[in-house]
C-alpha positions, -999 to 999 in steps of 0.1 A, spaced: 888 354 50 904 347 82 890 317 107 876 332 141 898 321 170 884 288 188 873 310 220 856 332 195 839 302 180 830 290 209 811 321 223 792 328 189 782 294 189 768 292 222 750 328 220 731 313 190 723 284 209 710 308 238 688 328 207 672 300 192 638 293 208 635 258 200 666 250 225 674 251 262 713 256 258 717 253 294 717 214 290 746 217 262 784 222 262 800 232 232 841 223 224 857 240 192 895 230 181 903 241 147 871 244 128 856 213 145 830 215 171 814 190 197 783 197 212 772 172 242 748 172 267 714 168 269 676 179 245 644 167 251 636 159 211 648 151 180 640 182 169 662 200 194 689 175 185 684 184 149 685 223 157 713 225 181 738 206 151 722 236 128 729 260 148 766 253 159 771 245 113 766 279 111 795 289 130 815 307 109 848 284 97 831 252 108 847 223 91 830 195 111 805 190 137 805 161 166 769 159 174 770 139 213 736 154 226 712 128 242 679 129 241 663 125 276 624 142 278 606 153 308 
């Protein structure tokens, strides 16, 4: 099985950010170089903390994941 390219990465993760209902992806930013991937920004929860790392370890060929999201509520 071949590893997606790190553009392609990039966009899957980021459209499975945009699907999941617990997450407003507009507040993240997500970098991919060889298998790793760094999400940063900002969630209002835990919970959407939590979700957002689940989400981009599902990207397929993920080795590592670099979880920078801060919490800030409303």
């Amino acid at each position: 099985m071949t590893r997606p390219s790190p553009t392609h990465l990039k966009q899957e993760i980021e459209h499975a950010l945009v699907r999941s209902a617990e997450l407003d992806a507009k507040s993240i930013q997500v970098e991919v170089r060889e298998g790793k991937v760094g999400i940063r920004g900002t969630v209002q929860s835990w919970a959407e903390r939590e979700e957002a790392e689940r989400v981009a370890w599902r990207g397929q060929g993920v080795t590592t994941v670099e979880n920078q999201l801060v919490i800030k509520p409303l």
